[in-house]
mmCIF file of the C-alpha atoms, coordinates in Angstrom:
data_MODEL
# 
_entry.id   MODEL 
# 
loop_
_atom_site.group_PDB 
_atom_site.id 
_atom_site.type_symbol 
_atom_site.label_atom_id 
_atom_site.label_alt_id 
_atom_site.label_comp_id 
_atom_site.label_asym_id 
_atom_site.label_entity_id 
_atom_site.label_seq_id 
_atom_site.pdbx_PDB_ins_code 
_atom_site.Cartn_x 
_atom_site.Cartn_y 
_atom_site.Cartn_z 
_atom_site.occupancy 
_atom_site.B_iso_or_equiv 
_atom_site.pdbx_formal_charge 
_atom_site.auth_seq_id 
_atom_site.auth_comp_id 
_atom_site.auth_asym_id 
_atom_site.auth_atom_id 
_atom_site.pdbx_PDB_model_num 
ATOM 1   C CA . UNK A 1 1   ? 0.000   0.000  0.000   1.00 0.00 ? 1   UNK A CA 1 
ATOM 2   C CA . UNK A 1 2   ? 3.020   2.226  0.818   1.00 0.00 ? 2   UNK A CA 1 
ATOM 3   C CA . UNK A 1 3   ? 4.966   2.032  -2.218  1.00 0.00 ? 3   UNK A CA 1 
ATOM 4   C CA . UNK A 1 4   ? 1.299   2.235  -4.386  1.00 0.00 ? 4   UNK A CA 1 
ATOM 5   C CA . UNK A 1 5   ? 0.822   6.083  -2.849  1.00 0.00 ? 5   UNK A CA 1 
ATOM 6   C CA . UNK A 1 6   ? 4.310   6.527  -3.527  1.00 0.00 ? 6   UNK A CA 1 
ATOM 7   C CA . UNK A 1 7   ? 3.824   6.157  -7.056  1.00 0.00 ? 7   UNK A CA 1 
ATOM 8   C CA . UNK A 1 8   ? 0.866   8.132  -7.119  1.00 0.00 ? 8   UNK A CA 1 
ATOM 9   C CA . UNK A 1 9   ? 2.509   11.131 -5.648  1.00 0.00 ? 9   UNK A CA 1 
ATOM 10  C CA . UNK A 1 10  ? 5.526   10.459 -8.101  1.00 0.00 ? 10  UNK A CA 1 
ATOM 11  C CA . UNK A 1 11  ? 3.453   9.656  -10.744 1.00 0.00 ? 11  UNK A CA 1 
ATOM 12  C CA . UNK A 1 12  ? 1.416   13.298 -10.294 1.00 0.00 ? 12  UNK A CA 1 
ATOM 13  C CA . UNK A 1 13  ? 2.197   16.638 -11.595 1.00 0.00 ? 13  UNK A CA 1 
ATOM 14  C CA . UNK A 1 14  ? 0.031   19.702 -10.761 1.00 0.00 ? 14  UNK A CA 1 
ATOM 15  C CA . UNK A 1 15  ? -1.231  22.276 -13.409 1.00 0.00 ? 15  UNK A CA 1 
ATOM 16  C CA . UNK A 1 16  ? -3.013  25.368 -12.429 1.00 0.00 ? 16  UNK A CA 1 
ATOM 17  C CA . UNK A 1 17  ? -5.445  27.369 -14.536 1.00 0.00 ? 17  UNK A CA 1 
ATOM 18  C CA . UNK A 1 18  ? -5.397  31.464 -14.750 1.00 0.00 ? 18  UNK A CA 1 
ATOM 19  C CA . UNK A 1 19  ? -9.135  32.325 -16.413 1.00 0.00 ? 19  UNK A CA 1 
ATOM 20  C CA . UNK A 1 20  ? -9.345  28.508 -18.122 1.00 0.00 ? 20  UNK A CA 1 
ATOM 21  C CA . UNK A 1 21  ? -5.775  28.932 -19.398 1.00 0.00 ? 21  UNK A CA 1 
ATOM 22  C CA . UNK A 1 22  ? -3.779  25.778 -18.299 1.00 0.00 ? 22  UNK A CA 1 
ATOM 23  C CA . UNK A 1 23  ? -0.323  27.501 -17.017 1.00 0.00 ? 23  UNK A CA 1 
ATOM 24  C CA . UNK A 1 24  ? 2.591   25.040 -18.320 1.00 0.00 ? 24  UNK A CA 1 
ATOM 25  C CA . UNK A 1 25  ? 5.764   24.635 -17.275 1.00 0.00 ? 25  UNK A CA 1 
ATOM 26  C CA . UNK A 1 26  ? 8.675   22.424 -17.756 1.00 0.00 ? 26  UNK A CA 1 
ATOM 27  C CA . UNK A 1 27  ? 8.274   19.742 -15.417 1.00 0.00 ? 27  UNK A CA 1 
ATOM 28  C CA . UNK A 1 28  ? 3.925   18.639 -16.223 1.00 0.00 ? 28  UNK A CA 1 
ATOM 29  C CA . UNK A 1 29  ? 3.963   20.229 -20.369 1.00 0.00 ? 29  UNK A CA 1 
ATOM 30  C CA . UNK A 1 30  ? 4.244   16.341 -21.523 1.00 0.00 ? 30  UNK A CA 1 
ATOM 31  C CA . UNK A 1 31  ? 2.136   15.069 -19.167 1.00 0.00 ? 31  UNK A CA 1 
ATOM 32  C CA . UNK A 1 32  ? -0.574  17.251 -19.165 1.00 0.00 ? 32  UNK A CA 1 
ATOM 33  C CA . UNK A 1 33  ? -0.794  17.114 -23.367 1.00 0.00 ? 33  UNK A CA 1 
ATOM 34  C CA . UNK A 1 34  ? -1.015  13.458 -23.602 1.00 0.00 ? 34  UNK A CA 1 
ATOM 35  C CA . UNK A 1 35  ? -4.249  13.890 -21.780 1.00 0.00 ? 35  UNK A CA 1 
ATOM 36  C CA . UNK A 1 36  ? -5.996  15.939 -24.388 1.00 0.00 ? 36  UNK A CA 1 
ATOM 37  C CA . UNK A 1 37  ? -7.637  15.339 -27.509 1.00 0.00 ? 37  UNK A CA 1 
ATOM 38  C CA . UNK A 1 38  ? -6.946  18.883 -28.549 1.00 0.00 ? 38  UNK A CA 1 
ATOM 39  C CA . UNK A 1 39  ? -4.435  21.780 -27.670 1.00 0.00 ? 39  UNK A CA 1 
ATOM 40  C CA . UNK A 1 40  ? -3.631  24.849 -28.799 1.00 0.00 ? 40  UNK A CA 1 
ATOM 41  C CA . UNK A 1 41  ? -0.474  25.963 -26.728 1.00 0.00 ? 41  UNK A CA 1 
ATOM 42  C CA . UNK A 1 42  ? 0.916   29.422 -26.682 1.00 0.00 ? 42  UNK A CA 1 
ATOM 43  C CA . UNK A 1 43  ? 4.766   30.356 -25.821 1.00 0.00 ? 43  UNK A CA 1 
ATOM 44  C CA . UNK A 1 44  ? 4.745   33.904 -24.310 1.00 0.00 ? 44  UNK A CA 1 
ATOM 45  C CA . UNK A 1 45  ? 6.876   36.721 -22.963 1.00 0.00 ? 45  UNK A CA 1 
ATOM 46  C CA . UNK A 1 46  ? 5.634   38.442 -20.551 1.00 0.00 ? 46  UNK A CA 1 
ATOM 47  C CA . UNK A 1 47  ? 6.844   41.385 -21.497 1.00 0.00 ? 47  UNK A CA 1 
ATOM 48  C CA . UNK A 1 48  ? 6.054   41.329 -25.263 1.00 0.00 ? 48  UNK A CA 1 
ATOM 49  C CA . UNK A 1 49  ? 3.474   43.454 -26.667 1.00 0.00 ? 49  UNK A CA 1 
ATOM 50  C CA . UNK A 1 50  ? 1.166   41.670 -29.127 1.00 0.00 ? 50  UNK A CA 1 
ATOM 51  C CA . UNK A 1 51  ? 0.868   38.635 -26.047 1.00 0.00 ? 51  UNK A CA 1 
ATOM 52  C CA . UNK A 1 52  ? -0.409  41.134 -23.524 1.00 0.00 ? 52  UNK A CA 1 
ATOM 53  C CA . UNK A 1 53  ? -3.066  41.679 -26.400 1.00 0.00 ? 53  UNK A CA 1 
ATOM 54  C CA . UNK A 1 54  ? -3.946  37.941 -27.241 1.00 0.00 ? 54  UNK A CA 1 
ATOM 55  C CA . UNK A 1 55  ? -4.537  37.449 -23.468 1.00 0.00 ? 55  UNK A CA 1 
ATOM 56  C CA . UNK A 1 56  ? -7.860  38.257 -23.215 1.00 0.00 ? 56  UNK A CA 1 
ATOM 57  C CA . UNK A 1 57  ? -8.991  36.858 -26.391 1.00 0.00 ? 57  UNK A CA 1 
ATOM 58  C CA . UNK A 1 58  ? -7.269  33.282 -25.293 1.00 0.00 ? 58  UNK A CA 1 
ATOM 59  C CA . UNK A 1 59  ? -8.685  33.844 -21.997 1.00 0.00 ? 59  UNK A CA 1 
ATOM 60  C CA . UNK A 1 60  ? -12.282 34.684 -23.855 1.00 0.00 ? 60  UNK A CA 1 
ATOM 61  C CA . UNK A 1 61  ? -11.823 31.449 -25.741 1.00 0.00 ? 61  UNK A CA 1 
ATOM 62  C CA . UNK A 1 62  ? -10.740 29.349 -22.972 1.00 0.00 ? 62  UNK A CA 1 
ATOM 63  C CA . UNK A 1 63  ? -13.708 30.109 -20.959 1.00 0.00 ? 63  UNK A CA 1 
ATOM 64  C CA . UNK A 1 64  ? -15.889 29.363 -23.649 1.00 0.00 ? 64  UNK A CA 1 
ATOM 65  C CA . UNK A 1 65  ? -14.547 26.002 -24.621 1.00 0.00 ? 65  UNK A CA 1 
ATOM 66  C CA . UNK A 1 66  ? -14.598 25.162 -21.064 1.00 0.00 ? 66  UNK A CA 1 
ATOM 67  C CA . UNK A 1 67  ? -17.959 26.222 -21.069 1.00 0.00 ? 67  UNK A CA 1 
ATOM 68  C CA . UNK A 1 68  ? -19.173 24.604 -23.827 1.00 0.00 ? 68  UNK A CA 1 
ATOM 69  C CA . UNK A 1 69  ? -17.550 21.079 -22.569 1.00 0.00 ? 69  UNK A CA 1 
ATOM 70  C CA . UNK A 1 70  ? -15.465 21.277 -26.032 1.00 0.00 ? 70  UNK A CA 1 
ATOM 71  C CA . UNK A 1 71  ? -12.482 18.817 -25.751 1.00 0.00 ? 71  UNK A CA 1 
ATOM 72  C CA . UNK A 1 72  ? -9.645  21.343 -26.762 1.00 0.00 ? 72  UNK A CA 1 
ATOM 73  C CA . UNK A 1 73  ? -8.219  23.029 -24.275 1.00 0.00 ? 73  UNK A CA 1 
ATOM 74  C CA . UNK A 1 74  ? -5.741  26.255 -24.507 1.00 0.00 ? 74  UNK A CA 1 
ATOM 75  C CA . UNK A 1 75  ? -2.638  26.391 -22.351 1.00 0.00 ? 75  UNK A CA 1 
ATOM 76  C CA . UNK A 1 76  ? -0.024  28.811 -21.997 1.00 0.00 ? 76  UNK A CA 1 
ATOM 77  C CA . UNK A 1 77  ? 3.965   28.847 -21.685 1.00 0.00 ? 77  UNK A CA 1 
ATOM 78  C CA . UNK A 1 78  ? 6.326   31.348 -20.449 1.00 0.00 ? 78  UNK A CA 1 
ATOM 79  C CA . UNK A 1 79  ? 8.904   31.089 -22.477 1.00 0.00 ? 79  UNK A CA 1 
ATOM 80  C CA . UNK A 1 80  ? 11.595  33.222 -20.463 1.00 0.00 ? 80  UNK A CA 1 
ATOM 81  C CA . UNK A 1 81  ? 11.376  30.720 -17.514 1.00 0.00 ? 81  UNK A CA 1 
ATOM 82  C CA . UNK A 1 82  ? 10.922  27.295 -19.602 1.00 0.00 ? 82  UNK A CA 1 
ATOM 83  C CA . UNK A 1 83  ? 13.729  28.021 -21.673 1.00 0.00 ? 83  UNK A CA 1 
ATOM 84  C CA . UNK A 1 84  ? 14.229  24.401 -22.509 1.00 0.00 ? 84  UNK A CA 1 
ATOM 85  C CA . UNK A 1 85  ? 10.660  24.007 -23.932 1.00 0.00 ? 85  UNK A CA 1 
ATOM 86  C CA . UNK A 1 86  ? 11.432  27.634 -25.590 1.00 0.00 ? 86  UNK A CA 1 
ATOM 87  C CA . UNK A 1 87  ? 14.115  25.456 -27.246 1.00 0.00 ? 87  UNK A CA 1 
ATOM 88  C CA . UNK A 1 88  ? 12.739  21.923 -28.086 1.00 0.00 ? 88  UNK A CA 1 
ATOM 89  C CA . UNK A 1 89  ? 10.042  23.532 -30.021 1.00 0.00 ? 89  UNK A CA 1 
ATOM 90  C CA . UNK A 1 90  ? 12.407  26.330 -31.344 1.00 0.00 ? 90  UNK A CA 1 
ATOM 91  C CA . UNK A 1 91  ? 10.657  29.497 -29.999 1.00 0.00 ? 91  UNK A CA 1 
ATOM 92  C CA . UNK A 1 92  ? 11.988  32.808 -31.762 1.00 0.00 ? 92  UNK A CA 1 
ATOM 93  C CA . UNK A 1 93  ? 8.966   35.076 -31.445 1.00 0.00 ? 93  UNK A CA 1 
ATOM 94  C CA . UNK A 1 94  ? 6.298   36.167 -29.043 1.00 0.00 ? 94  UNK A CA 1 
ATOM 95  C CA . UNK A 1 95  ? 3.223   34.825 -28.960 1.00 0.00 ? 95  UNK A CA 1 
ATOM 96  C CA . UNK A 1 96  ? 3.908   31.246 -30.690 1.00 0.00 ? 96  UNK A CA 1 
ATOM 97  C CA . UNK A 1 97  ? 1.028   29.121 -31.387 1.00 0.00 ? 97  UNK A CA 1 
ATOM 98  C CA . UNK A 1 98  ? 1.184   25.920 -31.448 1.00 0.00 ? 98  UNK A CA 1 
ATOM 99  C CA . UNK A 1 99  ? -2.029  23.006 -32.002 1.00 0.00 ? 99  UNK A CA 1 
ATOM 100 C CA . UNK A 1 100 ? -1.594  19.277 -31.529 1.00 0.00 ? 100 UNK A CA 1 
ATOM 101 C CA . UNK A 1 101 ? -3.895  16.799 -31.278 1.00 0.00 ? 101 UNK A CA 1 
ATOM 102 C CA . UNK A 1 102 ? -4.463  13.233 -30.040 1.00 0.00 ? 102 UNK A CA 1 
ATOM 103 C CA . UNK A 1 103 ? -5.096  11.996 -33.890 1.00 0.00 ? 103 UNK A CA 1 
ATOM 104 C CA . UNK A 1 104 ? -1.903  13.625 -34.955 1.00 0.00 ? 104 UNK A CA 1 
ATOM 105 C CA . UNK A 1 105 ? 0.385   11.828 -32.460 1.00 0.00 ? 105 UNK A CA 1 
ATOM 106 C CA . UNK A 1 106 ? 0.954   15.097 -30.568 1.00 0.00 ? 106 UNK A CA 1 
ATOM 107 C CA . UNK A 1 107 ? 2.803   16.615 -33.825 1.00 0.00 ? 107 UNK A CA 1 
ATOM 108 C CA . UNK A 1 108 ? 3.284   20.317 -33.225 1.00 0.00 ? 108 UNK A CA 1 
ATOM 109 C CA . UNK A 1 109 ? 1.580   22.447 -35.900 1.00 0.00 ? 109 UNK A CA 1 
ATOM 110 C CA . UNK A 1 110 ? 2.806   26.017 -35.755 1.00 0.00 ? 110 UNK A CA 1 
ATOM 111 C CA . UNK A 1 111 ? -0.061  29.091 -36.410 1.00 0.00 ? 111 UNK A CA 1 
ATOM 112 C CA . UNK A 1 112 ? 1.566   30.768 -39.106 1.00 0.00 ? 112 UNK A CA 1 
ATOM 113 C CA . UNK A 1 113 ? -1.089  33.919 -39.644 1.00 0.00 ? 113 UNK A CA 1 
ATOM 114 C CA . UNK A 1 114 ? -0.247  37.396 -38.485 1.00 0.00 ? 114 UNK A CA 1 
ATOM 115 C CA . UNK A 1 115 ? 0.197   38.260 -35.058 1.00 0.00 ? 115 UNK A CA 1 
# 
């Protein structure tokens, strides 16, 4: 019984939400994606400019997918304090969108449209 809560506490990761925005980090990003069927992810600055603007409209969006039981989720990344997700998916602007799905194996697709 010991070693079976042990796992369970090793096994967990915690993810918080900031207006239906899952907050990633590091240490729960893989985790937490392999749960959903869909995810668009954003990598962010805090200090840039045209992310301060998307967060109300991702917030917005958030709340109504959440609301409307929708299986995609959005989730967030600061990209100044995860610097080695910033790197493994090759961040070089601010915001960068990213959606993945279950059906797709988790393949990144980058948002390519204008900021």
């Amino acid at each position: 019984l010991v070693l079976f809560i042990a796992l369970l506490i090793v096994g967990s990761y915690a993810v918080t939400q900031e207006d239906s925005v899952y907050v990633l980090e590091t240490s729960n990003f893989s985790e937490w994606l392999v749960e959903q069927e869909f995810a668009l992810v954003e990598f962010y600055a805090p200090w840039c400019g045209h992310c301060k603007n998307l967060a109300p409209h991702f917030a917005k969006t958030a709340q109504d997918l959440e609301a409307s039981g929708s299986p995609a989720k959005l989730a967030k990344v600061d990209a100044t304090e995860n610097s080695e997700l910033a790197d493994q998916f090759q961040i070089r602007g601010y915001p960068t969108l990213f959606w993945f799905t279950k059906g797709n194996n988790y393949q990144p697709q980058e948002y390519n449209g204008p900021r």
